[in-house]
C-alpha positions in Angstrom: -6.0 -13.7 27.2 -7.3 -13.9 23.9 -10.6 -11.1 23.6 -12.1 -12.8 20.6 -11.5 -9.9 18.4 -9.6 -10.9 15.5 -11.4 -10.3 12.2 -14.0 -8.4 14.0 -15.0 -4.5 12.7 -14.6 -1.3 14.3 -15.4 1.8 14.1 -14.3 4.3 16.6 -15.5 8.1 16.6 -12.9 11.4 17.2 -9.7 9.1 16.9 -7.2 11.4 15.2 -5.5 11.7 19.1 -6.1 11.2 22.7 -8.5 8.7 24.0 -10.3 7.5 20.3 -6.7 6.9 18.9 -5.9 4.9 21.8 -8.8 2.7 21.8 -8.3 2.4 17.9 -4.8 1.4 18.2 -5.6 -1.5 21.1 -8.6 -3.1 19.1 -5.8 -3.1 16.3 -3.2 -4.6 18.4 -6.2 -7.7 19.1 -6.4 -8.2 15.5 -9.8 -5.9 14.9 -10.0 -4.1 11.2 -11.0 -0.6 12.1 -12.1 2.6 10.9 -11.8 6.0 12.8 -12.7 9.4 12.1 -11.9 13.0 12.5 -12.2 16.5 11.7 -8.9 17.0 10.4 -7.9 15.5 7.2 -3.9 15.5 8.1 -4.3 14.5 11.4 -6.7 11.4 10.5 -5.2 10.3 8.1 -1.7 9.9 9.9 -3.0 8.3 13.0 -4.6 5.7 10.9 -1.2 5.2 9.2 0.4 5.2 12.8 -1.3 2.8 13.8 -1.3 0.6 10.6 2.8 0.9 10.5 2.6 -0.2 14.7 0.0 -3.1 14.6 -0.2 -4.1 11.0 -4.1 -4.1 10.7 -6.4 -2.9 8.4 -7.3 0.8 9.6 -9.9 3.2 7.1 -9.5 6.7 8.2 -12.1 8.5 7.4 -13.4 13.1 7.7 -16.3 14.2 9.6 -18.0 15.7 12.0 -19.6 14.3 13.9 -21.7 16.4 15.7 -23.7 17.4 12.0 -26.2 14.5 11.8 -26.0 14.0 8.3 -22.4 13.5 8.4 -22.2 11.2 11.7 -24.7 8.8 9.6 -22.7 9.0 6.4 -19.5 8.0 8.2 -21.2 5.1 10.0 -22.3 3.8 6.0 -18.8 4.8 4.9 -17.6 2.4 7.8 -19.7 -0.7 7.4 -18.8 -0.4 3.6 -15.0 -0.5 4.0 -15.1 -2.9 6.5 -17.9 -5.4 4.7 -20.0 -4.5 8.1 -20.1 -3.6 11.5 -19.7 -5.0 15.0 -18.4 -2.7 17.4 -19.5 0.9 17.9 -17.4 3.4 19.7 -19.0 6.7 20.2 -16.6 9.2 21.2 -16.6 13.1 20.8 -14.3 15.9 22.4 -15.9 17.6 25.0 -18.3 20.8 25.1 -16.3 24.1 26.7 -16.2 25.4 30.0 -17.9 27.7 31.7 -21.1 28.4 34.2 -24.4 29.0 34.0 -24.3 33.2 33.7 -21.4 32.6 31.6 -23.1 30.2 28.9 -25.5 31.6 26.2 -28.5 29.1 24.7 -26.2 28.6 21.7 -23.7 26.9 23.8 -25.7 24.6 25.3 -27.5 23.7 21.8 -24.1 22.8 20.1 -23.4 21.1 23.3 -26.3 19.0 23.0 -25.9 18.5 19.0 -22.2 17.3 20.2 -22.2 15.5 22.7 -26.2 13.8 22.7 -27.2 14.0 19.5 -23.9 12.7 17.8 -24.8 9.7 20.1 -27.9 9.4 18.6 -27.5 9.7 15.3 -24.1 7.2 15.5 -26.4 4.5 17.0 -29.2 4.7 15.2 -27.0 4.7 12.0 -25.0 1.3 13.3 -28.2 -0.6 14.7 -28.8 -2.3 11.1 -25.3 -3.4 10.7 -24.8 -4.2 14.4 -28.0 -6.4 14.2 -26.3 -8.8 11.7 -23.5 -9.4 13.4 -22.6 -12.2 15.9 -20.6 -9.8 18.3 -22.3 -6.6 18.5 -21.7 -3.9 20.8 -22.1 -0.6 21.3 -19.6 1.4 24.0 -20.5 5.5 24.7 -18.0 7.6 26.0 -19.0 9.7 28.8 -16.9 11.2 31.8 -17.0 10.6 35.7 -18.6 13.8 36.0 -22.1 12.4 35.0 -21.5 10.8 39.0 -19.4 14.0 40.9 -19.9 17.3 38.9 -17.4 19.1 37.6 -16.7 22.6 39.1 -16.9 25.2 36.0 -18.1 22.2 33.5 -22.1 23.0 33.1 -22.2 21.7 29.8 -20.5 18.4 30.3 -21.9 17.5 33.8 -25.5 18.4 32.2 -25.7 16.6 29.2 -22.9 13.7 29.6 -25.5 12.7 31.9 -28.0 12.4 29.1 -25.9 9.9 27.2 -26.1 7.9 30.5 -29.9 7.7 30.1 -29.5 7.1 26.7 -26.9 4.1 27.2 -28.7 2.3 30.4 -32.1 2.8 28.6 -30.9 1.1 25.2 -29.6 -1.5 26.9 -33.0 -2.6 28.6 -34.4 -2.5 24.8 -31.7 -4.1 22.6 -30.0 -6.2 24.6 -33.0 -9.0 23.8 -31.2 -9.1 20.7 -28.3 -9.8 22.2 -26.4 -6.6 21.3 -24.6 -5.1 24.1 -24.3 -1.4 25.4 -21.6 -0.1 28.1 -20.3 3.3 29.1 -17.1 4.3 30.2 -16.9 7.0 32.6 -13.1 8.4 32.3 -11.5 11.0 34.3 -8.4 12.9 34.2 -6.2 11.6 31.7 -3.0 12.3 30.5 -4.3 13.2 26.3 -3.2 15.9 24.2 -5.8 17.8 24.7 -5.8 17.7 28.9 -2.0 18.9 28.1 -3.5 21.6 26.6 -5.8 22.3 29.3 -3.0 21.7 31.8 -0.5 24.4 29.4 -3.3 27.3 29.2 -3.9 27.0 33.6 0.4 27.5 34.0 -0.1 30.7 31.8 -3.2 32.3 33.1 -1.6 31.5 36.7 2.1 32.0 35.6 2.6 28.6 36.9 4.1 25.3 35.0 2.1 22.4 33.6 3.3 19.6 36.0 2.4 22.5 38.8 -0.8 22.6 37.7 -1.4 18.8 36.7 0.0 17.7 40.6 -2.6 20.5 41.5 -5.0 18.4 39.3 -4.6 15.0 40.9 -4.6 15.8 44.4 -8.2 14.4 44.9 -7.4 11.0 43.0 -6.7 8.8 45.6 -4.0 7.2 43.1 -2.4 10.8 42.8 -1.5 11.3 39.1 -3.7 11.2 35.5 -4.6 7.8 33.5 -2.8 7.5 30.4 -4.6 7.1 27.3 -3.6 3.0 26.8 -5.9 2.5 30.5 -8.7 3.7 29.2 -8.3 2.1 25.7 -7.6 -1.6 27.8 -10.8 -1.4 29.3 -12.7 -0.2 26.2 -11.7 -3.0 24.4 -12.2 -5.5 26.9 -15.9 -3.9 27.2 -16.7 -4.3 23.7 -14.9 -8.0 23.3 -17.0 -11.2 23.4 -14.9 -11.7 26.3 -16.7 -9.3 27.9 -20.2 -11.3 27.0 -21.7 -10.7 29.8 -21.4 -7.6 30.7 -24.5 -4.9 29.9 -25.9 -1.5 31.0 -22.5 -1.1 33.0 -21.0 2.5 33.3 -17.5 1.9 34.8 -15.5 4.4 35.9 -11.5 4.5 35.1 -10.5 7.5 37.0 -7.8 6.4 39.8 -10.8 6.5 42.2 -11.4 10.2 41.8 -15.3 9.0 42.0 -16.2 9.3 46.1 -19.7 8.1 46.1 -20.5 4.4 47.2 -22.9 3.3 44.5 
C-alpha cells in the first residue's frame, strides 16, 4: 500500500533511539525526508546516519532539548529550513521519572510538566505556520496507555500525559477546519532501549534477570510479551499519511490489549 509519503517532510522529536528512531526510520523507508532530534550530539547524529545508510533518504539530525521552550521552537525553524518546510509533526519526549505522591517534590512535577506538556506546546505552536501551507499536514503526540489505566508508581506520567490528551482532542476540534489533522498514540510496554533499562535495574534491585522481570511485566497483556519499536512506528506513520485522511482526534492504543476498559 502506497501511504502517500514520498517527498513529504518530517520532523520527529527524541529520535536518537527507541520509539522516535523507529518512527523516523519507517517515514524514511516510505520515501519521507526527515529531520530528528536529540540531546546527545553522538548519538543523534549516528542514528540519522543509520538510517540514511538503511533507507537512503534525506535525514537532518539535529541537538536540543526539547523540554527548554526556546530550543524546542528553534529546532522546529531549524527543521522547516532544511527540509524547505513542514508537513508532519511528531511530538515525542522521554518520559518523566517514577515515583508517588509523598515521594515527588513540586520541582518534579514542574519539569514534568515543562517536559512532557509544555514541549507539546511549544513544538505545535512552533509548526502551525509551516503546517498551514502544506497540503498534508498533520500533527501526531506521543502519549502512553496510562492516560486510560494508571500506572502503579508513575504519578507524573499518568497526571500529565493526560494533559497532552486534552491538548490533542481539543486542537483537533479547532484546526481540523483547516484541514490539518491531529492523532495520539497511546503506547504501552515496548521492547526500547530504555524499557531494557528499566527491565536491567528491576533484575538488580530484586537479584532477578531481565527476561524474569520483562515475563513478570507482560503478564497482564493479553498478547503476553512487549511491542517492538517497528509496531509502534507502523501505526505512526500510517496516522500521519494522507492515507490516513480521515482519521482525526483519535488516540489509539498499541499496547497488545493491556488497556481493559471498553471505551
Amino acid at each position: 500500500m502506497d501511504l502517500g509519503l514520498k517527498g513529504l517532510r518530517v520532523f520527529v522529536t527524541a529520535a536518537s533511539r527507541g520509539l522516535g528512531a523507529a518512527t523516523a526510520r519507517q517515514f524514511s523507508a516510505e520515501g519521507a525526508d526527515v529531520a530528528i532530534c536529540g540531546r546527545n550530539r553522538e548519538r543523534i547524529e549516528a542514528a540519522a546516519r543509520q538510517i540514511e545508510a538503511s533507507e537512503g533518504g534525506k535525514v537532518v539530525p539535529l541537538v536540543g532539548d526539547v523540554s527548554d521552550a526556546s530550543t524546542a521552537s528553534a529546532l522546529v525553524a531549524r527543521a522547516a529550513e532544511a527540509l524547505s518546510g513542514l508537513d508532519i509533526l511528531v511530538t515525542n519526549a522521554g518520559g518523566p521519572p517514577s515515583g508517588t505522591m509523598d515521594a515527588l517534590p513540586l520541582a518534579a512535577w514542574e519539569s514534568a510538566v515543562q517536559l512532557t506538556l509544555l514541549s507539546t506546546v511549544t513544538l505545535i505552536q512552533a509548526a502551525l505556520p509551516y503546517l498551514r501551507q502544506s497540503r498534508h499536514p498533520a500533527i501526531l503526540t506521543v502519549t502512553s496507555y496510562s492516560v486510560k489505566q494508571p500506572v502503579p508508581n508513575l504519578m507524573l506520567s499518568n497526571s500529565i500525559r493526560g494533559a497532552v490528551i486534552g491538548l490533542t482532542k481539543t486542537l483537533a476540534n479547532e484546526i481540523g477546519p483547516e484541514g490539518i489533522r491531529v492523532n495520539s498514540i497511546l503506547p504501552g510496554w515496548t521492547r526500547t532501549e530504555r524499557v531494557i533499562e528499566l527491565m536491567q535495574a528491576r533484575a538488580a534491585q530484586k537479584g532477578t534477570n531481565m527476561e524474569a522481570e520483562i515475563a513478570a511485566q507482560v503478564t497482564a497483556i493479553p498478547l503476553k510479551r512487549m511491542a517492538e519499536a517497528q509496531e509502534f512506528a507502523n501505526v505512526a506513520v500510517f496516522l500521519c499519511s494522507p492515507a490516513a485522511s480521515y482519521i482525526h482526534g483519535a488516540m489509539i492504543p498499541v499496547d497488545g490489549g493491556a488497556i481493559q476498559a471498553t471505551l
